[in-house]
N, C-alpha and C positions, 0 to 999 in steps of 0.2 A: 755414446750420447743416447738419452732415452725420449723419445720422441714424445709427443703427445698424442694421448688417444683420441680420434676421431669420436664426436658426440653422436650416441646414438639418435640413428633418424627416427620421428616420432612414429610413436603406433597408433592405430586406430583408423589412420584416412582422415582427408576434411572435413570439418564442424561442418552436419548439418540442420537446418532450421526446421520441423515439421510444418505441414500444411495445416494451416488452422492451431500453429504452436505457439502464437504469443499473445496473451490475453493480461488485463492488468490485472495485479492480484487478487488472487480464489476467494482470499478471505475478505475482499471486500468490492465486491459486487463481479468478479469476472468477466471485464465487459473486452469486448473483440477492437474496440478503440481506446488509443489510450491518451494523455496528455502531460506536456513540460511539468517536471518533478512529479509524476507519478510514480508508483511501483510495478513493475511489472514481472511477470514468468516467462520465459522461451523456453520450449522444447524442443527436443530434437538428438539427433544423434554427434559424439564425438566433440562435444561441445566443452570438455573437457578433459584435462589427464587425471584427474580426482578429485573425490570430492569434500569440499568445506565451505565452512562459513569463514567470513572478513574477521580477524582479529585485532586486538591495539596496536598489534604492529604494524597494519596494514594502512594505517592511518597516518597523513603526514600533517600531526596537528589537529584541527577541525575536519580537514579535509577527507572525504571518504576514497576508499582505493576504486582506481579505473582499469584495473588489471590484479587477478589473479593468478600465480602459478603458473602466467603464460598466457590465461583467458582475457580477451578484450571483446568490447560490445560499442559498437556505432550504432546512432541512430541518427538520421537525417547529417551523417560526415562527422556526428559528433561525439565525443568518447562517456558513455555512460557509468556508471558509479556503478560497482558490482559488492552484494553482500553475500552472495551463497553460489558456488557452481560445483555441478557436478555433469560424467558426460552425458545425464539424460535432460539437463536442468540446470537453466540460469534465472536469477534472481537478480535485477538491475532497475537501478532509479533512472528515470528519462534525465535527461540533462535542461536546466529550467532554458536554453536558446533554441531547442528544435523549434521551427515553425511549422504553422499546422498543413494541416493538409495531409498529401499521401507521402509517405517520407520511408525510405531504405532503412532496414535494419540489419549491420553486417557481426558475425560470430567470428571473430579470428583466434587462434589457439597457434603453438608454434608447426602444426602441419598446413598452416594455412588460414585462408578464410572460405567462409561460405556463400553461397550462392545470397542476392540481397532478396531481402523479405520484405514487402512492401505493404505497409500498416497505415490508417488513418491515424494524423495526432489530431486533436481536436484542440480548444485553449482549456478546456476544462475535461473532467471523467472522474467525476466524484462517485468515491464511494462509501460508503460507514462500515464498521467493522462489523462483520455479522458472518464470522464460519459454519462452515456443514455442522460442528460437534454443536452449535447453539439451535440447532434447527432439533425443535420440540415437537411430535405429532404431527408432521406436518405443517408446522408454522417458524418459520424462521424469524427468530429473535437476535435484536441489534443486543452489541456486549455495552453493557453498561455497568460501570462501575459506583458506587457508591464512596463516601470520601474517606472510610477509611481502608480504600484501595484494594480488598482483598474480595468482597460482599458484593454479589452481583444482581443487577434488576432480573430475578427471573420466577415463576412461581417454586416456592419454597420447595427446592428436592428433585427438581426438574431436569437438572441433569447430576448423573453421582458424581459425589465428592466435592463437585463446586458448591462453595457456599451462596449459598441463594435468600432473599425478601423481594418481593412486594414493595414497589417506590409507593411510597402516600404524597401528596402535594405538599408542598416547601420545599420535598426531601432536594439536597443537591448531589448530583449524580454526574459522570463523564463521561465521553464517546471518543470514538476515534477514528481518522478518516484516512486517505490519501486523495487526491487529483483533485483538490479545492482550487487550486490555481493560484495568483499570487500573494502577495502579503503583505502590508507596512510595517516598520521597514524592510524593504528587501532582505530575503535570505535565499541564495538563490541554492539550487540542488546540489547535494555530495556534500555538505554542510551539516556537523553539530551542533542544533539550532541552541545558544547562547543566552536567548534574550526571550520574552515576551515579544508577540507581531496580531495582529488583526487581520484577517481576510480584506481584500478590495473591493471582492462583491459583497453583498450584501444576503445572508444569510439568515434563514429563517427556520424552527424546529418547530411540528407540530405534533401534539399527542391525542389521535381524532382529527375531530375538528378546533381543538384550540391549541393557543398557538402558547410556545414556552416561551421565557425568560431565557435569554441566553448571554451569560456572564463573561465568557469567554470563547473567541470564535479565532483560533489560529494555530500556528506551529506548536506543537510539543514540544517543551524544554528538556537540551539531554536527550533528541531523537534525529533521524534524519528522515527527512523528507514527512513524518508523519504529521496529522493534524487529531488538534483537543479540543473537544467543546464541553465546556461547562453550562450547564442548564438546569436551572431549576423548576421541578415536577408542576405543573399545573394541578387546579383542581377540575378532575374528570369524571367521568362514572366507573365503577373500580369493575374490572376485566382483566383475565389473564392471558387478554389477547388483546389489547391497545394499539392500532395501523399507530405508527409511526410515521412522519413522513417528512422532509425537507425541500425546500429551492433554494438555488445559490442563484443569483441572478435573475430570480424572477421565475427559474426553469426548475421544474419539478423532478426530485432526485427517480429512478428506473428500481430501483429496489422494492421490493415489499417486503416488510417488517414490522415486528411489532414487538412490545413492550408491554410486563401486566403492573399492575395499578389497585391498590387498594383502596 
């Protein structure tokens, strides 16, 4: 009789969290708090046995995976949506029922879990897309896209290879956010948003000091967790450095950014 092999015991030691390791994502403001359906990074050691991104099959339906390969991620008890782990680096949407406040965030992998990590949630932590590779001379510019999805608001050549114009007023152009907060009708986190939905706050984009048109203010359709704002360009004084700026609720977004204008 041929017995069975005893599974090998994991390697690596317990996941764990680095101090100052979880911030909500880089590319879109980095902030040290974060909020229900955001995105976020942790850092840290053994956080993983390797590493990937979430595929089709990780998905049950709409539904995004809350374990990888073994990796699971609580936050405030609750199981977060995981799209990317590897052991220096996880990639997890907040779950939209944390409540705010200071709330535990635990890394379990099958050696274990890790020590809790105790993070502000806030109700909101918004932030617009605007990575390092968009940061021009020192001026960090939001990604905006233009409508036929490939053409982006930046001065022409600004960065290589991307194709880049100059927004002129009318032009209709798209952004992109996370940690807006919630939405009509509900779509609550770990979810392939389905539908068209509306922000509950109330949202405003300005370019300077005037304020835009904003045609569409919520989830991205075909995405998880992210948000789309369609806006159409004011007329401004044309700069290839335009302060960009927003408030969701009245509250002025922490970013600085900008946008050029013909």
């Amino acid at each position: 009789v041929r017995l069975l092999t005893p599974a090998a015991a994991p390697t690596g030691g317990l996941p764990s969290i680095t101090s100052g390791g979880i911030v909500s994502a880089s590319a879109f403001g980095q902030f040290t708090s974060i909020a229900p359906g955001s995105w976020i990074e942790i850092y840290g050691s053994n956080l993983a046995a390797d590493t990937r991104s979430w595929g089709g099959g990780d998905f049950n339906g709409v539904n995004a995976p809350t374990s990888l390969d073994g990796t699971t991620v609580t936050i405030g008890g609750q199981p977060a949506f995981l799209d990317y782990i590897s052991p220096g680096q996880v990639v997890a949407q907040v779950p939209s029922g944390v409540p705010t406040g200071q709330q535990a965030v635990i890394a379990t992998t099958p050696a274990g879990a890790s020590a809790p990590y105790t993070i502000a949630v806030n109700a909101t932590q918004a932030g617009l897309l605007a990575p390092s590779s968009f940061s021009v001379g020192g001026q960090q510019y939001v990604v905006a896209l233009f409508s036929d999805g490939a053409t982006y608001v930046l001065p022409p050549g600004a960065i290589a290879g991307v194709p880049s114009r100059r927004a002129r007023a009318g032009d209709a152009i798209t952004l992109y956010g996370i940690g807006f907060g919630p939405v009509t009708p509900n779509i609550p986190a770990g979810q392939v948003v389905q539908q068209s939905s509306a922000l509950t706050l109330p949202f405003n984009l300005s370019f300077g000091p005037t304020q835009a048109s904003v045609t569409y203010a919520g989830l991205a359709p075909n995405a998880v967790g992210l948000f789309q704002f369609n806006v159409v360009v004011p007329s401004v004084s044309a700069n290839d450095a335009v302060p960009l700026t927003f408030t969701l609720g009245g509250v002025s977004g922490t970013q600085t950014l900008y946008i050029a204008v013909q």
